[in-house]
C-alpha atoms as one frame of an Amber mdcrd trajectory, in Angstrom:
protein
 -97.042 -26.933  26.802 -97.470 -26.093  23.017 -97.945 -22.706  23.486 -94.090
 -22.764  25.666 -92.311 -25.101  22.866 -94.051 -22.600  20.254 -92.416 -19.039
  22.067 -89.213 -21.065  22.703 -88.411 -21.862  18.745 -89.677 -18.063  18.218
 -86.787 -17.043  20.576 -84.082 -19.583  19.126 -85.087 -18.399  15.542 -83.919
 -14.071  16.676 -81.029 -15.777  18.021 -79.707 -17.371  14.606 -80.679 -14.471
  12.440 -78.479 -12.317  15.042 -75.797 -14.888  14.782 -75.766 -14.999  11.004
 -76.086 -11.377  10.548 -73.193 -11.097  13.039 -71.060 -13.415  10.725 -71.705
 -11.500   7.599 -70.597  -7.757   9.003 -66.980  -8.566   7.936 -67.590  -9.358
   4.613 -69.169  -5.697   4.773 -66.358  -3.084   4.089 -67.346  -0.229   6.187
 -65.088   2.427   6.489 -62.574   2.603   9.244 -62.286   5.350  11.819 -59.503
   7.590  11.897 -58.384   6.345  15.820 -59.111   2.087  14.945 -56.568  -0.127
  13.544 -57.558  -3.868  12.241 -56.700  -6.267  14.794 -56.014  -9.250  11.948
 -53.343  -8.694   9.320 -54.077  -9.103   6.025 -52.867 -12.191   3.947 -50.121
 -10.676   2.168 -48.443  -8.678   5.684 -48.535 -12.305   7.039 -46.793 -13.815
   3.984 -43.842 -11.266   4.130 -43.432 -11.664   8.142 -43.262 -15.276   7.557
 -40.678 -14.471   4.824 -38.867 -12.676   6.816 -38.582 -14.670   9.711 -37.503
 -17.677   7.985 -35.056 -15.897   6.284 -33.688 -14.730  10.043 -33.878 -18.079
  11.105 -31.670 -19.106   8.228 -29.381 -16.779   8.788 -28.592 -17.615  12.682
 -28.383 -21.459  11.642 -25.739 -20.873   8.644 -23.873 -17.575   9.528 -24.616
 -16.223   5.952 -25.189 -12.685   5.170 -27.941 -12.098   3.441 -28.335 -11.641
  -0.314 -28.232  -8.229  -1.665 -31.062  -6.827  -4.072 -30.917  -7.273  -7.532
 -30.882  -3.592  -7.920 -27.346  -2.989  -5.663 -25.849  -6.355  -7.847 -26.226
  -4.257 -11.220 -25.046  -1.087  -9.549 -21.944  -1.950  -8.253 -21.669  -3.938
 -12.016 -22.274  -1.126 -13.735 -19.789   1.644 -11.493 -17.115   2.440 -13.233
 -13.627   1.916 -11.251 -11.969   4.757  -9.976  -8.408   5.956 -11.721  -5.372
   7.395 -10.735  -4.721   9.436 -13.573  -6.850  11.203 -16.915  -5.936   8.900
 -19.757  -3.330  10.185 -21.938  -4.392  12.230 -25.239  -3.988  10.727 -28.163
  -2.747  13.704 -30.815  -3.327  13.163 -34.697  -1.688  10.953 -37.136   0.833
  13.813 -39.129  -0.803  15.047 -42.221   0.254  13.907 -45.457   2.857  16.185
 -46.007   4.947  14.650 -43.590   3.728  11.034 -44.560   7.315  10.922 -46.914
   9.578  10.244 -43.646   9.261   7.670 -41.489   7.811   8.633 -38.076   7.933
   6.421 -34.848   4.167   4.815 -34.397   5.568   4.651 -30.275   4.121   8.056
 -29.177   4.356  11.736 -29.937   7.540  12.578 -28.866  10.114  10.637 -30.539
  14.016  11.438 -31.791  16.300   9.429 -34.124  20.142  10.224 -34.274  21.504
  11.063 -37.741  25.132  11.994 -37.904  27.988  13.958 -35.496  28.297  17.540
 -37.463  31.273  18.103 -35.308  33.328  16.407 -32.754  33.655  12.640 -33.844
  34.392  10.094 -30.975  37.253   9.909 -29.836  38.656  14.046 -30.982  41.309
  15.070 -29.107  41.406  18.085 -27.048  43.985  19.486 -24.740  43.197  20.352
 -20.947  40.676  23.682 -20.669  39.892  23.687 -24.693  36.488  25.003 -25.775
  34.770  23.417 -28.566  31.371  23.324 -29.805  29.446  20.236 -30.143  27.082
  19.723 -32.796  24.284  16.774 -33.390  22.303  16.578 -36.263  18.662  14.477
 -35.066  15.721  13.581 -36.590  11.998  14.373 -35.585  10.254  10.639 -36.129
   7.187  11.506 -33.598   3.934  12.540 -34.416   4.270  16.251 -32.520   5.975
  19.566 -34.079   8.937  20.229 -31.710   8.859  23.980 -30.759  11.268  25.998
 -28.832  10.405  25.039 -26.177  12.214  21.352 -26.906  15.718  21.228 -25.751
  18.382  19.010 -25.239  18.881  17.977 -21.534  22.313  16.563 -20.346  21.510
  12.851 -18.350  24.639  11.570 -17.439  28.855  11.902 -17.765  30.999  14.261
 -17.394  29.122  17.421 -17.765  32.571  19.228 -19.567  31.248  22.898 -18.615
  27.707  22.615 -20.543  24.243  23.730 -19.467  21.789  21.617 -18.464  19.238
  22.173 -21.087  19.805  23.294 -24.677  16.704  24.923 -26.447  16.180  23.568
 -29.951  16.786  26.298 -32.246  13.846  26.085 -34.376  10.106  24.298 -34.863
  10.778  21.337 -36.433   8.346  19.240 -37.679   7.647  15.692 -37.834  10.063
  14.188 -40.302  12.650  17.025 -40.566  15.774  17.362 -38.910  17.869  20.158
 -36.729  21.240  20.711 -35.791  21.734  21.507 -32.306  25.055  22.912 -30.976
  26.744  22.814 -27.070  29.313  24.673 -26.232  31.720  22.746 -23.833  35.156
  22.972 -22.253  37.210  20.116 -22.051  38.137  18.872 -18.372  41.863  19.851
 -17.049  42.654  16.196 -16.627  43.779  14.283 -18.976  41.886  11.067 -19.662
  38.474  10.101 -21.869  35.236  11.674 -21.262  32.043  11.189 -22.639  28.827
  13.365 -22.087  25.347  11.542 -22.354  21.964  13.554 -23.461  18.484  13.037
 -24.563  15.528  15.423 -24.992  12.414  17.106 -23.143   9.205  18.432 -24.697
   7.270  21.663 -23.553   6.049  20.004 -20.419   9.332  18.851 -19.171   8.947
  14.914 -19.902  12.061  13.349 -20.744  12.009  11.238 -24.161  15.431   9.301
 -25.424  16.173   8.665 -28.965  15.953   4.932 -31.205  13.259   2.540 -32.114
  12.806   2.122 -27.754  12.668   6.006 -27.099  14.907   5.399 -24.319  18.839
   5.904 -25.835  20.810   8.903 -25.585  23.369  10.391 -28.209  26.748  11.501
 -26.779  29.766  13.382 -27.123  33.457  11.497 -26.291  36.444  13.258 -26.380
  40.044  12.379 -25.368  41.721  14.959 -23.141  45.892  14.948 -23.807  48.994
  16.606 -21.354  52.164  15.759 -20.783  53.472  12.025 -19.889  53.851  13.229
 -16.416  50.686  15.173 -15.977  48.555  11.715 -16.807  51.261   9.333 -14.556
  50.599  11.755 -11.437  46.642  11.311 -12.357  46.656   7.721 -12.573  49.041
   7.088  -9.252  46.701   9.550  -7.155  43.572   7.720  -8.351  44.576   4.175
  -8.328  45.521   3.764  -4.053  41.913   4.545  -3.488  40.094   2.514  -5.698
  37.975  -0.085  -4.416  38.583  -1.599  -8.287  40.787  -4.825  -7.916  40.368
  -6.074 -11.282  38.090  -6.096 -14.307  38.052  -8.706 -17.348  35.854  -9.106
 -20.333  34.862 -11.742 -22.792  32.630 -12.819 -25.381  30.265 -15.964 -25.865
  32.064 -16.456 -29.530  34.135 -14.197 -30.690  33.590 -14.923 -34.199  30.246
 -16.249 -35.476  28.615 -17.594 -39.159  25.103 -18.189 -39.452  21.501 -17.085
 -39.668  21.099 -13.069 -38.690  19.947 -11.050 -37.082  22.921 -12.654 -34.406
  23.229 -11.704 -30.733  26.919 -11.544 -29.051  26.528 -12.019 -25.517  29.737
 -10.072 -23.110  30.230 -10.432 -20.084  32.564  -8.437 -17.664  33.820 -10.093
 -14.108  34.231  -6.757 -11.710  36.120  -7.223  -8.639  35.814  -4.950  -5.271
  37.807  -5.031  -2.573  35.497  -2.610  -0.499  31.418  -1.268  -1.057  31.542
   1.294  -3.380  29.309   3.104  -5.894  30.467   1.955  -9.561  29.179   3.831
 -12.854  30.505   1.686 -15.952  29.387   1.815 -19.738  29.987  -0.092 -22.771
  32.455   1.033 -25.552  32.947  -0.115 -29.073  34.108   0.716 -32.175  35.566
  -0.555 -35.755  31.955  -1.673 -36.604  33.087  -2.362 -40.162  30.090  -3.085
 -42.091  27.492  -1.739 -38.731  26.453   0.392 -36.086  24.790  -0.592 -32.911
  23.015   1.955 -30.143  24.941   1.202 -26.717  23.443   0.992 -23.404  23.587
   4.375 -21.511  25.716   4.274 -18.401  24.605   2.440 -15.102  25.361   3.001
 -11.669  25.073   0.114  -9.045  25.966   0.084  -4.995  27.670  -2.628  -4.769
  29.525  -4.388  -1.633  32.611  -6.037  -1.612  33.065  -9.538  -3.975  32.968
 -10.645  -7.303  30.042  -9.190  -9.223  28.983 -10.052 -12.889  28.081  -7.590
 -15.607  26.318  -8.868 -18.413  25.695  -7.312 -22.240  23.517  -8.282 -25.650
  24.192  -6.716 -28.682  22.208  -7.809 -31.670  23.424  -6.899 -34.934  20.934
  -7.357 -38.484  24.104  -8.289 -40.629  27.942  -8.604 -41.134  29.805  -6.839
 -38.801  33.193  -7.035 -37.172  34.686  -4.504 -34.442  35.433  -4.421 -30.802
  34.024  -3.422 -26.842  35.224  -2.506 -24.005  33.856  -1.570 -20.358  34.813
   2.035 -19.169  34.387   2.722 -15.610  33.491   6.202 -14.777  33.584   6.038
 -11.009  34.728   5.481  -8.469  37.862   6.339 -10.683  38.309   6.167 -14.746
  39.247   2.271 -15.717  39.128   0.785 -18.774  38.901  -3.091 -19.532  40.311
  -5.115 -21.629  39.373  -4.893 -25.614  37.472  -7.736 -26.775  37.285  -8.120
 -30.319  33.984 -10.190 -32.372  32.916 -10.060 -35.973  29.596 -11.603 -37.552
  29.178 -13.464 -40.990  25.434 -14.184 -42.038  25.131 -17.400 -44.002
């Protein structure tokens, strides 16, 4: 009996060490074979499945797309927007040679008006004359006009002109040019005016004054005979879709603090749809000047419509406006007269 209880604990003692040296082969890092895989994943392949599948889980519960990476966040920050255009180049201040005249801090191209060389407002002309207009304008941008810079015609009676007129010289910023146009006075007689502004070497259009956007002009009075202007008025009027046209003034006379603003307003009646060009007229500016609006042309149907000016004047001034319609036949308005005392 000893001797069996004796070769039995022998037996269970192989067992153990078998079953402890079993336990202890994992802790053992044998090399793999190339054609076996581990069949438990290690710690940190568990921790991202688990990541992963909550965050899937989350997702079906709230309907929430998920969060991008950090990395696309300060990419799409840090792309710059797309453009339509290259950004516009910036040319030099003008050197100080030119520093003694006042140039326009708006952009390159800029033009100021000085004085009419030849044809004042309102010369007379009879039907077919030639005549040579002649402007004298300023260069107050910050670019040398070549000759490649011309006048270009915008608007009014075109009075046998070209469309462009080279300027006849570089001119630099600061310095002025005269620049003639050879016209021809229309065959009817009435009042015409012809409205222009200029165009650099690339073709862009600039106007003239402090906004860049005025044009200078040329207005002449075309004279016949009594009968010649009677038959032009009584063909013209029966097709007119012009009933009637009246102009005021907020207050016609005004003393107080300046720089003052007159406000005039025109009431244009149509007795059909038509398409209207008008402009604003004045003169006698005793004492100041004032750059008018250039001409506008509206589609308009038939009523009642309003037409509405501002003038703003820095000091005393006293003269007069008027609306001209150009189309759809020549109209004036009535002359409204205004004058401005600063106190």
């Amino acid at each position: 009996m000893i001797r069996r209880i004796i070769r039995l604990t022998r037996r269970l003692g192989w067992l153990m060490s078998w079953v402890v040296l079993i336990g202890l082969l994992p802790a053992c890092q044998f090399p793999a074979s190339a054609g076996t895989r581990p069949t438990t994943p290690a710690p940190q392949a568990l921790f991202t499945a688990a990541a992963q599948t909550a965050e899937a889980l989350r997702l079906e519960r709230f309907g929430q797309t998920p969060t991008p990476a950090p990395a696309l966040l300060v990419a799409s920050i840090a792309a710059p927007s797309p453009t339509m255009e290259e950004p516009p180049t910036i040319t030099p201040a003008p050197t100080a040679t030119a520093a003694a005249s006042p140039v326009a801090s708006s952009g390159a191209d800029a033009a100021a008006f000085v004085e009419d060389i030849t044809v004042p407002d309102g010369t007379v002309f009879a039907p077919g004359e030639t005549f040579e207009k002649v402007w004298r304008i300023s260069n107050t941008g910050q670019s040398t006009w070549t000759t490649n810079y011309a006048l270009i015609y915008i608007d009014g009676e075109m009075m046998g002109a070209p469309t462009t007129v080279p300027i006849p010289k570089e001119v630099k910023p600061g310095e002025q040019v005269d620049v003639a146009v050879a016209m021809i006075a229309p065959q009817t007689p009435g009042n015409y005016i012809s409205y222009w502004k200029m165009t650099n070497a690339e073709g862009k259009i600039f106007g003239f004054g402090a906004s860049g956007n005025e044009a200078i002009w040329v207005k002449i009075t075309v004279q016949g005979s009594s009968a010649q202007a009677t038959a032009a008025t009584a063909t013209a009027t029966p097709s007119s879709a012009i009933t009637s046209v009246t102009l005021s003034v907020d207050q016609p006379s005004f003393t107080g603090d300046c720089p003052h603003t007159f406000i005039f307003t025109a009431q244009l009646t149509l007795n059909k749809a038509a398409s209207v060009t008008y402009l604003l007229e004045a003169g006698d500016l005793t004492g100041g000047e004032v750059i008018l609006p250039s001409p506008i042309t509206r589609n308009l149907l038939p009523g009642v419509h309003p037409i509405v000016y501002e003038l703003t004047f820095p000091g005393n001034v006293s003269g007069w406006v008027r609306l001209r319609f150009t189309k759809p036949v020549e109209l004036l308005s009535n002359q409204v007269d205004f004058s401005l005392t600063c106190g």
